[in-house]
N, C-alpha and C positions, 0 to 999 in steps of 0.2 A: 560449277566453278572449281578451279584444281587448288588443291589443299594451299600450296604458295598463297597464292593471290588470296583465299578465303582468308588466310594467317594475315596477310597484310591490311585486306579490310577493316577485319578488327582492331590490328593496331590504329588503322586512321580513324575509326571511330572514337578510338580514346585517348588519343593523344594528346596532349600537353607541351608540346617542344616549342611552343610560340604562344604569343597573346592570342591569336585568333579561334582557342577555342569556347572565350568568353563569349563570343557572338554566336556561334555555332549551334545552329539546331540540331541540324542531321549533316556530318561528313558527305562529300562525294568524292567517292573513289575512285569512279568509272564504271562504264560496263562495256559489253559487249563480250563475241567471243572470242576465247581464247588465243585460236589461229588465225585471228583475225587476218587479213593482208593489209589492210591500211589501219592505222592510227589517227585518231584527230586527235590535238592537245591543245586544248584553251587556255585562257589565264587564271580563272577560278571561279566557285560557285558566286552567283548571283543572290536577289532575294528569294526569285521561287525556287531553285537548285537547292537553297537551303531547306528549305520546309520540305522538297520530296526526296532528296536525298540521290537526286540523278542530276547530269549533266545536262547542260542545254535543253530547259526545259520552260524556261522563257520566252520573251519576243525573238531572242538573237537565235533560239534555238528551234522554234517556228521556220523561223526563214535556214537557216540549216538544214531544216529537210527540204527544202524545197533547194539548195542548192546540191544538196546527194544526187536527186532527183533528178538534178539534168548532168550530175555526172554519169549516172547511171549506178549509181550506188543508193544500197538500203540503209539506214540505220539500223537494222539490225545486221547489217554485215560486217561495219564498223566496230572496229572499237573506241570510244570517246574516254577524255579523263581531260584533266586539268594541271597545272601547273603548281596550284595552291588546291588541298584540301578541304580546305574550310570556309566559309562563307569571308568575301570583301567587302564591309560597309562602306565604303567609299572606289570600290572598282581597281584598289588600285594595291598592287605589294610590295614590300621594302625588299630591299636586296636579303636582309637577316632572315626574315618567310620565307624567301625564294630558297634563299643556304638553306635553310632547316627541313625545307617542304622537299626539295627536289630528289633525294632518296628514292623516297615512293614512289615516285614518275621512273626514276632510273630502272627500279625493280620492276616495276611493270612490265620498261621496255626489256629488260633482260627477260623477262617470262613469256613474254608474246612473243618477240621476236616478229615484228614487221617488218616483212620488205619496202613498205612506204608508210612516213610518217608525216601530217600533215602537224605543222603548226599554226595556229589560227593568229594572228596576232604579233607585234612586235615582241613582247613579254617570252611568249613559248617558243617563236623563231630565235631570238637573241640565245636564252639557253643551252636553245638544242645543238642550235649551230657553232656555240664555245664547249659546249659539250666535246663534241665532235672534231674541234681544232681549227672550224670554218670562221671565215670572217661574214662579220653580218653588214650588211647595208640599209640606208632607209627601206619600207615596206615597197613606197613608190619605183624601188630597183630591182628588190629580192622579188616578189610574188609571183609565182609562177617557174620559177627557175628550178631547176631538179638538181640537186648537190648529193653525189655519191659520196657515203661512207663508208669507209671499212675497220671493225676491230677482227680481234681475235674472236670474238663473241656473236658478231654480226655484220650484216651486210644489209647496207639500207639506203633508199632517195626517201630527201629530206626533199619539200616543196614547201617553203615558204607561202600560205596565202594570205590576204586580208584577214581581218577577224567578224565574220559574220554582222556585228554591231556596228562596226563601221559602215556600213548601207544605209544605218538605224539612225545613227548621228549625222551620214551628211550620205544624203541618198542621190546625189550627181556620182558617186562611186558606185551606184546599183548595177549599172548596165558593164563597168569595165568586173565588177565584181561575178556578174553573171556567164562573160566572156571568159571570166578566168576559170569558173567549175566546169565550161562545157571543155574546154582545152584537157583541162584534167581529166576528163572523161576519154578524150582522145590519147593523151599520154598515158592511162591506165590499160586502154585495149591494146597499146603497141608493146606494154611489159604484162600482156597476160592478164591482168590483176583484174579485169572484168572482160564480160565475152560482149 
């Protein structure tokens, strides 16, 4: 891991800049590597994410690799992280977590530098896309839609998807959800980003 990002772990491990680190077993930071081409971004650790200190390491994140899988992406090719740091006992972040949290995510993206960022979720798509200057729409409009950005800093498509868990809570979304990773698979060999 390149000294940046190592420096940054460490601060998320010991942070303080919110309530959230009373609950906090083990920070997730993210992984994957470096150069990654695509990004995933969640809303935050869960219960088992907390105890191992990785992403998507639960039920939502079982079915995560199998939706790589039929894009034709590894998990280890990815890079994964989260929106919030720290473990959510109730699933869910205030906007002051989201303000305090979202630094870390911003650094991230300034160090990876992906050409494709996937937000998993209403939570990570909302963000990324006021990040960026985009307007966001319910999931049911955005998902699947490719939104170019450009800074000074970077150049990136933003793909709004469901959030994995949403299949989990209401699994008549399973098949439009499955429909949507193989698409992604086809819109990542038309920009290179897989053979």
């Amino acid at each position: 891991m390149g000294s940046e990002l190592f420096k940054m772990r460490q601060q998320v491990a010991s942070c303080r800049k919110c309530k959230l680190w009373q609950t906090r077993g083990k920070a997730v930071f993210g992984e994957g590597p470096e150069d990654a081409n695509v990004m995933l971004v969640g809303l935050g650790p869960g219960y088992h994410e907390n105890i191992d200190g990785r992403p998507f390491v639960g039920a939502a994140g079982k079915l995560l690799d199998e939706l790589l899988e039929l894009s034709g992406l590894k998990r280890e090719d990815v890079y994964i992280t989260n929106v919030i740091k720290c473990y959510l006992p109730k699933n869910r972040a205030t906007q002051e977590e989201i303000t305090t949290c979202t630094p870390y995510l911003d650094q991230q993206i300034d160090l990876i530098k992906p050409p494709i960022i996937i937000p998993l979720g209403n939570v990570a798509a909302g963000y990324l896309l006021d990040k960026f200057g985009q307007q966001m729409a319910p999931m049911r409009e955005m998902h699947m839609k490719v939104v170019s950005v450009s800074t000074l800093f970077l150049t990136t498509k933003i793909i709004p998807m469901y959030h994995p868990a949403a299949a989990l809570r209401n699994p008549g979304l399973k098949d439009r959800i499955n429909a949507d990773w193989r698409r992604l698979g086809t819109t990542l060999k038309t920009h290179q980003i897989v053979r």
